[in-house]
MDTraj code that builds the backbone (N, CA, C; nanometers):
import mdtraj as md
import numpy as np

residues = "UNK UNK UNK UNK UNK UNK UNK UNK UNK UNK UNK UNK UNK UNK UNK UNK UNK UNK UNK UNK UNK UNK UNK UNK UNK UNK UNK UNK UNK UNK UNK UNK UNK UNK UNK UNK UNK UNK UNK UNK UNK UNK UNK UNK UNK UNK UNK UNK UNK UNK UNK UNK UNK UNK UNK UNK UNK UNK UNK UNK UNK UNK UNK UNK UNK UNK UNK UNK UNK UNK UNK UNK UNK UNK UNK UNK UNK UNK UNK UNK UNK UNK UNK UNK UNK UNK UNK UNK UNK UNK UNK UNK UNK UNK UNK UNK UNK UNK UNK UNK UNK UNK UNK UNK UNK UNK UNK UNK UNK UNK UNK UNK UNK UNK UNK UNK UNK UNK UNK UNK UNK UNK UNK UNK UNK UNK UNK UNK UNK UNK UNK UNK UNK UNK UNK UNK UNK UNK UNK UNK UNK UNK UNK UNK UNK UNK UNK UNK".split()
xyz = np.array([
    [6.5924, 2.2615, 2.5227],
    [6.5751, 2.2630, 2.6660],
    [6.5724, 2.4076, 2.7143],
    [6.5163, 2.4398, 2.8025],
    [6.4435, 2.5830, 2.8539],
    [6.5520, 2.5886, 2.9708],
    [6.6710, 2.6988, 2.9701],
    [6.7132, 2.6890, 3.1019],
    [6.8126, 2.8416, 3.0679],
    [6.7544, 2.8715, 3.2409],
    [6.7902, 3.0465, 3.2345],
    [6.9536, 3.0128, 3.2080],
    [6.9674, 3.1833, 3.1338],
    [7.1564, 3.2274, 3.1510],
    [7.2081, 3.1923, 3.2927],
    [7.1557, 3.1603, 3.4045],
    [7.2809, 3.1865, 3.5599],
    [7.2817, 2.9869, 3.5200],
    [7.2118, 2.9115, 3.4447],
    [7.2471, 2.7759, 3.4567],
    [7.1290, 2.6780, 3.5495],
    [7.0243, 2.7946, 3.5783],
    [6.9552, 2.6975, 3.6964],
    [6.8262, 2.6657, 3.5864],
    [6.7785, 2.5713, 3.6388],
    [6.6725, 2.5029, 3.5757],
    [6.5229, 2.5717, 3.6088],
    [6.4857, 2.6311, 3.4745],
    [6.3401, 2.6923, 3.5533],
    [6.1869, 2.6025, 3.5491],
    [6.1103, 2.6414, 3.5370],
    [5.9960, 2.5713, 3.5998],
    [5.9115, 2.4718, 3.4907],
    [5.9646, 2.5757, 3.3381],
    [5.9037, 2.4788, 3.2669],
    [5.9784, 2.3701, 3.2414],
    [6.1378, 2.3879, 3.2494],
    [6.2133, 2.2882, 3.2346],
    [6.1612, 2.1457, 3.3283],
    [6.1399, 2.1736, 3.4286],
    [6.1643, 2.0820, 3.5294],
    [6.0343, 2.0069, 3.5194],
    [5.9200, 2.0920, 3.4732],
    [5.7977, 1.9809, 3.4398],
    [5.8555, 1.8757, 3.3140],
    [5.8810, 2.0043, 3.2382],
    [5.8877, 1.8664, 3.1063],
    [5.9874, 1.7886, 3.1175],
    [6.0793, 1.7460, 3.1941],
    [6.1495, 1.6562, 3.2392],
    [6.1170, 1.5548, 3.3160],
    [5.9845, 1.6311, 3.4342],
    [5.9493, 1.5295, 3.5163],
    [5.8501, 1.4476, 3.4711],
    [5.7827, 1.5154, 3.3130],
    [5.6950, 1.4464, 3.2166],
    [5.7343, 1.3111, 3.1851],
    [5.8811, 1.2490, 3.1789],
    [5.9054, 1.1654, 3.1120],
    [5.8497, 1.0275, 3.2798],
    [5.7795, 0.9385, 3.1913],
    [5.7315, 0.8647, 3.2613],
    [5.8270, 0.7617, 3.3642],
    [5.9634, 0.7789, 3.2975],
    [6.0509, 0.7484, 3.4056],
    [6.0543, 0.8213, 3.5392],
    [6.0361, 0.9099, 3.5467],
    [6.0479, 1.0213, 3.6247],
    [5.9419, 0.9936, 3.7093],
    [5.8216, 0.9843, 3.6753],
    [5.7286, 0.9483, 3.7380],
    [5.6681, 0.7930, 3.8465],
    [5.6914, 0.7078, 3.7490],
    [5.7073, 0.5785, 3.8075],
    [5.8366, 0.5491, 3.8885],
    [5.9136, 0.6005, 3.8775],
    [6.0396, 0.5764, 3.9650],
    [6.0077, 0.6715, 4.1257],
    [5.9112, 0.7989, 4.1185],
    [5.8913, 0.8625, 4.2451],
    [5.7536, 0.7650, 4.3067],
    [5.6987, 0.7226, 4.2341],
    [5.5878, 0.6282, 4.2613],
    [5.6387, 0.5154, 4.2916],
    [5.7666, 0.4192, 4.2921],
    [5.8193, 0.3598, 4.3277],
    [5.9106, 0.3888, 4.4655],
    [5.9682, 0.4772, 4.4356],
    [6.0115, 0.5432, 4.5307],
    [5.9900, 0.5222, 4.6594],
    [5.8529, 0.5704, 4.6904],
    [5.7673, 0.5641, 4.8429],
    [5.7643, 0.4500, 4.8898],
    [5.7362, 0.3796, 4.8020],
    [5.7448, 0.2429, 4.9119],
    [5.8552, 0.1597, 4.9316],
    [5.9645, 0.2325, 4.8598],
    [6.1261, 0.1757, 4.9052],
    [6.1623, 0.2666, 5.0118],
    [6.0821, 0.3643, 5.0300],
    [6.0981, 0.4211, 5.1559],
    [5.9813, 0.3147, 5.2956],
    [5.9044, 0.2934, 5.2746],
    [5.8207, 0.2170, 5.3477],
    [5.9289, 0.0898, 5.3767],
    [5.9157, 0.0511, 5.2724],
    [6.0189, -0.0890, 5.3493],
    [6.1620, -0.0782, 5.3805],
    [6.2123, 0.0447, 5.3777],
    [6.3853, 0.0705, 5.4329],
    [6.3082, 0.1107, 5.5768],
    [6.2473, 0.1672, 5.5668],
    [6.1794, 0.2183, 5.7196],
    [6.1078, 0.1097, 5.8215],
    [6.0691, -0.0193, 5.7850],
    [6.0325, -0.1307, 5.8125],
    [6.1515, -0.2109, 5.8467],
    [6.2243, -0.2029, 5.7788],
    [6.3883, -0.3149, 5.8136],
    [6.4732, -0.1998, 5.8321],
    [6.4320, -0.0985, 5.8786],
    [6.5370, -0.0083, 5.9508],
    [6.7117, -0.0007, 5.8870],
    [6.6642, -0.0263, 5.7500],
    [6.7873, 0.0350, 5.6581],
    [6.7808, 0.2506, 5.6208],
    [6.8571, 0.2743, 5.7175],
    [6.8219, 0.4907, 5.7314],
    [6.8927, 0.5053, 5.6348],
    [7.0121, 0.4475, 5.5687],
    [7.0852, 0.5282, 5.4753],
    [6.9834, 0.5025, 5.3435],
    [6.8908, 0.3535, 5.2864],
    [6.8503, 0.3532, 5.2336],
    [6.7303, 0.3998, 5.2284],
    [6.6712, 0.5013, 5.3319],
    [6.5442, 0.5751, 5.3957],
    [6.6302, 0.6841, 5.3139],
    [6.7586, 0.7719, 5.3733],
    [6.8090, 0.9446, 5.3204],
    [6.8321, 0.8924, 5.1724],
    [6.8571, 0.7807, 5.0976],
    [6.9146, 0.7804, 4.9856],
    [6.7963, 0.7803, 4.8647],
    [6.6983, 0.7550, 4.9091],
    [6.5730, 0.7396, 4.8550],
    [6.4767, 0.8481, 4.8118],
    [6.4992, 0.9425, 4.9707],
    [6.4568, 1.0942, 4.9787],
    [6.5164, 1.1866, 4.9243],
    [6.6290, 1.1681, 4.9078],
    [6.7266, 1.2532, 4.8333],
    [6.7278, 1.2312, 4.6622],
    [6.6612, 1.0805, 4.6290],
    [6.6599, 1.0659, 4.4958],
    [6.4680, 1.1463, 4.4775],
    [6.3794, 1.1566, 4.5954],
    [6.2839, 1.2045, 4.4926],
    [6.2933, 1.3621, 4.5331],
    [6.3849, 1.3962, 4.5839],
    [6.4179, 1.5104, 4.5754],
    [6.4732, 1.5561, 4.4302],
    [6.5370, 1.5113, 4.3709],
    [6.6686, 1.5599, 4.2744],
    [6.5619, 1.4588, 4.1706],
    [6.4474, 1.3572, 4.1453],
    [6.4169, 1.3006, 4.0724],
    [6.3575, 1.4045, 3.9650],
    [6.3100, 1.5143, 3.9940],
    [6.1866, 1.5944, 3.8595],
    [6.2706, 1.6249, 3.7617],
    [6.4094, 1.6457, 3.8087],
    [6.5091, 1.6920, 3.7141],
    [6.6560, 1.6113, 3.6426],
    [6.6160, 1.4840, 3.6582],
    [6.7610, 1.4146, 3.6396],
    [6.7056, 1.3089, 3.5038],
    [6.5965, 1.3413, 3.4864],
    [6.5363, 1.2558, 3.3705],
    [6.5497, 1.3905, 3.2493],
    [6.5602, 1.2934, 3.1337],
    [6.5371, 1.3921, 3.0111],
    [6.3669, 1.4084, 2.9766],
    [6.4030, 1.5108, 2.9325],
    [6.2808, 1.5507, 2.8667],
    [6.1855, 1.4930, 2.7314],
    [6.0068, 1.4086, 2.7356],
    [6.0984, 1.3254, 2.6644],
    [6.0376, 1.3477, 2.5284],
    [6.1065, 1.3211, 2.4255],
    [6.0962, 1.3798, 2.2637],
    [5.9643, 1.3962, 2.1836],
    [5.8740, 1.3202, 2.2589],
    [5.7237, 1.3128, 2.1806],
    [5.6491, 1.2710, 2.3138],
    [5.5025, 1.3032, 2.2587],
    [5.3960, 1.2969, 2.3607],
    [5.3460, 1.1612, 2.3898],
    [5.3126, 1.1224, 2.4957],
    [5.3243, 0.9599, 2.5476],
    [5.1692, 0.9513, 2.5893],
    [5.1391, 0.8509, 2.5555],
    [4.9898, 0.7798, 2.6753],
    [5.0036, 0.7264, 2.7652],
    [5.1436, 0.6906, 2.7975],
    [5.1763, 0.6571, 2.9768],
    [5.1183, 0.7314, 3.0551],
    [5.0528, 0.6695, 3.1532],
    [4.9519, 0.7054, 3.2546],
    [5.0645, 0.7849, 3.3510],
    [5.1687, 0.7920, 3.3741],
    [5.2817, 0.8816, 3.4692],
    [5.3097, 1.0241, 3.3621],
    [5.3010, 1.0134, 3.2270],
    [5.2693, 1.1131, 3.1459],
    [5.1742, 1.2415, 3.1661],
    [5.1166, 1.1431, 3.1709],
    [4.9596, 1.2385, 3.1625],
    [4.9517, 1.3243, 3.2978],
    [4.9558, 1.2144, 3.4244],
    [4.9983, 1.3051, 3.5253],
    [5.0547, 1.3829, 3.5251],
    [5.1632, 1.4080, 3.4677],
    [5.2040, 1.5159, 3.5006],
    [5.1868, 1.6439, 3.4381],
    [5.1543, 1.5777, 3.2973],
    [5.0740, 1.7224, 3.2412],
    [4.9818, 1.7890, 3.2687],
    [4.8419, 1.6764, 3.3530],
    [4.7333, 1.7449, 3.3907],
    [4.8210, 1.8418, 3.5218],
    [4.8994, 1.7923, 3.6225],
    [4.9780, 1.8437, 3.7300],
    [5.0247, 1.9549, 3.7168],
    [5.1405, 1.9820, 3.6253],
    [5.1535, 2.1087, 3.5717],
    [5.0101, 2.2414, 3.5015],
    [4.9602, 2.1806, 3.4546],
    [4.8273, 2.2403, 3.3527],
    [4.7174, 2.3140, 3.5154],
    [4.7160, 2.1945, 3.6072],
    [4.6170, 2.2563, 3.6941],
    [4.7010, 2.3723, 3.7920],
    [4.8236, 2.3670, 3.8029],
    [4.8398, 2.4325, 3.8997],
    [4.9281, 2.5698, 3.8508],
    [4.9184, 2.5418, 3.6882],
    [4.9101, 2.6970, 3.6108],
    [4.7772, 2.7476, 3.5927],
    [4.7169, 2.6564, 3.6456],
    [4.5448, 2.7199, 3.6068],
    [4.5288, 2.8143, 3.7487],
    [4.6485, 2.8552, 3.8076],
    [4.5797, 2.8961, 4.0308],
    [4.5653, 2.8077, 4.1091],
    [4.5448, 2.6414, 4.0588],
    [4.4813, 2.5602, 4.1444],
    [4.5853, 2.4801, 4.2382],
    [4.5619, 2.4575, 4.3378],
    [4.6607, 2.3941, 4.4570],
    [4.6438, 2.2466, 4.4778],
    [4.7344, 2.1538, 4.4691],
    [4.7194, 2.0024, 4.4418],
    [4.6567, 1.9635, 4.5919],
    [4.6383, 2.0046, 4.6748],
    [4.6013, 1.9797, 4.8248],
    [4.5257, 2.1375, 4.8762],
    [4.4187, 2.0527, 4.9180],
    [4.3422, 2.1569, 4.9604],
    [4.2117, 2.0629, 5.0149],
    [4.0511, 2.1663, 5.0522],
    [3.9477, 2.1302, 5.0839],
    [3.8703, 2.0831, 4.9403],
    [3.9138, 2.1578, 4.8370],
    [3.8093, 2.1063, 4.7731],
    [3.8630, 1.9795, 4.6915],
    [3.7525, 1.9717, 4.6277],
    [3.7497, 1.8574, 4.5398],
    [3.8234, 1.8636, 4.3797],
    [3.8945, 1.8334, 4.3186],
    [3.9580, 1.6095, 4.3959],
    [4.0808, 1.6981, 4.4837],
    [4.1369, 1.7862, 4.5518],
    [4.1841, 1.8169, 4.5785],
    [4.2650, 1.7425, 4.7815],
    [4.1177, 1.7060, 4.7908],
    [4.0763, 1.6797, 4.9562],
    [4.1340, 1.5003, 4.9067],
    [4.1535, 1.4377, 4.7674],
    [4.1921, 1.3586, 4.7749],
    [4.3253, 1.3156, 4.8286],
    [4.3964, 1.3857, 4.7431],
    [4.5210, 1.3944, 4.7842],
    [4.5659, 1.4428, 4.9433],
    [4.4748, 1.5402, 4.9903],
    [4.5358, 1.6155, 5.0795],
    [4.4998, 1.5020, 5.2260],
    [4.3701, 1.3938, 5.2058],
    [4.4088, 1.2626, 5.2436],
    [4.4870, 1.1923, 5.2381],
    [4.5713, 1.2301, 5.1573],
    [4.6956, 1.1226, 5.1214],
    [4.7833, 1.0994, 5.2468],
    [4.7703, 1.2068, 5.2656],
    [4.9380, 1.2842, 5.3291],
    [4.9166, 1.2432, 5.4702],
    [4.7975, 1.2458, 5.5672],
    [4.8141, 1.1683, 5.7218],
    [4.7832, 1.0039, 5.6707],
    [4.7390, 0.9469, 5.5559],
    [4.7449, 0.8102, 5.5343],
    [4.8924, 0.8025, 5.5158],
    [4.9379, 0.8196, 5.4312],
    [5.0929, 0.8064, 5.4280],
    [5.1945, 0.8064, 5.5786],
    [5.1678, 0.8952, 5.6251],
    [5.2239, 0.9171, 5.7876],
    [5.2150, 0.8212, 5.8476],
    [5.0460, 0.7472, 5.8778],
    [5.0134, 0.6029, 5.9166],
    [5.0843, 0.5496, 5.8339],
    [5.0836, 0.4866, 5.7210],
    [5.2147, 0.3876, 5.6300],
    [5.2876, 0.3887, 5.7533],
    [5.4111, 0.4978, 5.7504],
    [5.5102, 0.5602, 5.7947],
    [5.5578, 0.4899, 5.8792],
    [5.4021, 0.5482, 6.0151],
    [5.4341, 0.5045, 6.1623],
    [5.3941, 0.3427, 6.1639],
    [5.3071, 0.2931, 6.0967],
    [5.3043, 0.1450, 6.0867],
    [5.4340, 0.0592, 6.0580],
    [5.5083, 0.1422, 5.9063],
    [5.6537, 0.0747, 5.9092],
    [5.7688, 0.1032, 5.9966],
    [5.7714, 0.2083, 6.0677],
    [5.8311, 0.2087, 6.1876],
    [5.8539, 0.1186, 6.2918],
    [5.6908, 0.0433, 6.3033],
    [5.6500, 0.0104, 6.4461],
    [5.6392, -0.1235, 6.3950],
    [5.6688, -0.1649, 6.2312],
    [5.6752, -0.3029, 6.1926],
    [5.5767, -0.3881, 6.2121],
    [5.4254, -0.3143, 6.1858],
    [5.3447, -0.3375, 6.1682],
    [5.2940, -0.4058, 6.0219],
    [5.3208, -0.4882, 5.9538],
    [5.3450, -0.4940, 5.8126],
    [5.1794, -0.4932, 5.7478],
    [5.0888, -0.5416, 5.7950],
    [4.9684, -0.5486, 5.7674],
    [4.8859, -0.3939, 5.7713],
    [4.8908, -0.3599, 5.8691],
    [4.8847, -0.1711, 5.8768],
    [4.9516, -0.1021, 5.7830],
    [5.0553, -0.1437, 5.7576],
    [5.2068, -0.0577, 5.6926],
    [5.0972, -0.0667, 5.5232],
    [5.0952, -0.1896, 5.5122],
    [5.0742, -0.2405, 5.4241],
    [4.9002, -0.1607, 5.3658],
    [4.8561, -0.1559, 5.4013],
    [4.6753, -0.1030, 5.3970],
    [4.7160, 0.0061, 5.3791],
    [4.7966, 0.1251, 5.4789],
    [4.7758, 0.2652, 5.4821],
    [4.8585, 0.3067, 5.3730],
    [4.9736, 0.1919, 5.2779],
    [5.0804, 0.2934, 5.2055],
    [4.9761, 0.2730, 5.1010],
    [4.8985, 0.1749, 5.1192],
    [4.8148, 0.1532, 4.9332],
    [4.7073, 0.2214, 4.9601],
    [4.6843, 0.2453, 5.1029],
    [4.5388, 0.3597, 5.0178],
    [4.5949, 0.4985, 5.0118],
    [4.7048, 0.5222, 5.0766],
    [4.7584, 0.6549, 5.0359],
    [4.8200, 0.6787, 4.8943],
    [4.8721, 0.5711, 4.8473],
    [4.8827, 0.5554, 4.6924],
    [4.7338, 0.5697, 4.6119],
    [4.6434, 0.5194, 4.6569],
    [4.5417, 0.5312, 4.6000],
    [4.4371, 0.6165, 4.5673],
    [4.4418, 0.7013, 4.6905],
    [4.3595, 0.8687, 4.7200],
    [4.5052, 0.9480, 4.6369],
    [4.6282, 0.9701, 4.6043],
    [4.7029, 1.0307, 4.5593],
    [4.6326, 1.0252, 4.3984],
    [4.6899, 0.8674, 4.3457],
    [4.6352, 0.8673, 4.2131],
    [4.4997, 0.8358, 4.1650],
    [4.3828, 0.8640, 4.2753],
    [4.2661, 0.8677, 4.2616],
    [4.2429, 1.0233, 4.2020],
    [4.3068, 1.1235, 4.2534],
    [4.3694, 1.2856, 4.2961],
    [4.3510, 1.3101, 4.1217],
    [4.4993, 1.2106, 4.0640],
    [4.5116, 1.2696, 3.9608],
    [4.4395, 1.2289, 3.8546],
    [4.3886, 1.1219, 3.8538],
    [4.2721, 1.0606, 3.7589],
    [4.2075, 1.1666, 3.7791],
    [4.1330, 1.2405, 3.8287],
    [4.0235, 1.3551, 3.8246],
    [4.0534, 1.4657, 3.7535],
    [4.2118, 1.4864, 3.8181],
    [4.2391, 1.6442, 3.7441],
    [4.2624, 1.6121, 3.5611],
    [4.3252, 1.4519, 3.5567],
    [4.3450, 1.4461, 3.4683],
    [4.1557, 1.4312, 3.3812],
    [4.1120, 1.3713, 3.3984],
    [3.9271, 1.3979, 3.3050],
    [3.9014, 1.5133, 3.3249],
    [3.9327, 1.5963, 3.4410],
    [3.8648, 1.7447, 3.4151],
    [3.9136, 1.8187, 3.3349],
    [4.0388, 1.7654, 3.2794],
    [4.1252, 1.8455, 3.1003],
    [4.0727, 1.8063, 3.0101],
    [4.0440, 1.6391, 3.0170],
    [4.0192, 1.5562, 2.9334],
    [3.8298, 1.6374, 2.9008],
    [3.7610, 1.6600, 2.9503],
    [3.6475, 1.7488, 2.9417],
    [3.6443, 1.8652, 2.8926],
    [3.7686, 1.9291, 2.9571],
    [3.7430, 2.0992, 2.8982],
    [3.7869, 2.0646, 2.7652],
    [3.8764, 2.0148, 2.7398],
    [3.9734, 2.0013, 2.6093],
    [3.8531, 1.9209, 2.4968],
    [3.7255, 1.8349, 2.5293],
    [3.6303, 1.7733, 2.4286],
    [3.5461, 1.9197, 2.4251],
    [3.5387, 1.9762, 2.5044],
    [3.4364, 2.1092, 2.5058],
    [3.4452, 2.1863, 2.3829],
])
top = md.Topology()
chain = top.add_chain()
for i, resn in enumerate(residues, 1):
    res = top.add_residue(resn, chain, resSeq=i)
    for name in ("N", "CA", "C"):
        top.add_atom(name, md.element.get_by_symbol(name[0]), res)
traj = md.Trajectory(xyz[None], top)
């Protein structure tokens, strides 16, 4: 495990930890236990949720061999692109996917707020969907350079 002398966890640590597909599917789970605490107006289970995908990249182990779990891969292409300079949100492309994500998600948000469940319901899955639409791309555009 990669971790400076003062004890804090540095950057490669915290990818290859957040590599382990637990790590991943549990923040992908995550969101929409925030959607529906925010829908039945449970707040402690809204801060307790946020606070777990806060502290989530790093509370998983790192994990011993290389996986074909699709939460895997994410995160390697994730790490890989944004040591390449590249910014997970932005204008360009697949970049503008994700960066759709983020006012679809808000709608989720304000739909489960306003207990809209049918709205709630449309905006958290296509914001799930432009997210991991996002990383399917970055992930073939490795999957390309790397057949090159």
């Amino acid at each position: 495990m990669n971790e400076e002398k003062t004890g804090t966890l540095d950057m490669e640590t915290v990818w290859a930890r957040h590599s382990n597909p637990k790590s991943g599917w549990s923040r992908l789970f995550a969101g929409f236990v925030i959607v529906a605490a925010l829908y039945h107006r449970k707040w402690r289970m809204v801060g307790l949720t946020v606070l777990f995908m806060i502290v989530n990249p790093v509370v998983f182990r790192e994990p011993t061999e290389k996986s074909d779990d699709w939460m895997y891969n994410v995160v390697q292409a994730e790490e890989r692109w944004t040591n390449d300079g590249n910014r997970l949100v932005g204008r360009g492309y697949p970049q503008i996917l994700n960066t759709l994500s983020i006012p679809t998600m808000l709608c989720g948000l304000y739909f489960a707020y306003k207990q809209k469940p049918v709205l709630t319901g449309v905006f958290t899955l296509a914001s799930t969907g432009l997210n991991q639409w996002c990383m399917k791309e970055i992930i073939d555009h490795y999957e390309e350079l790397d057949s090159q």
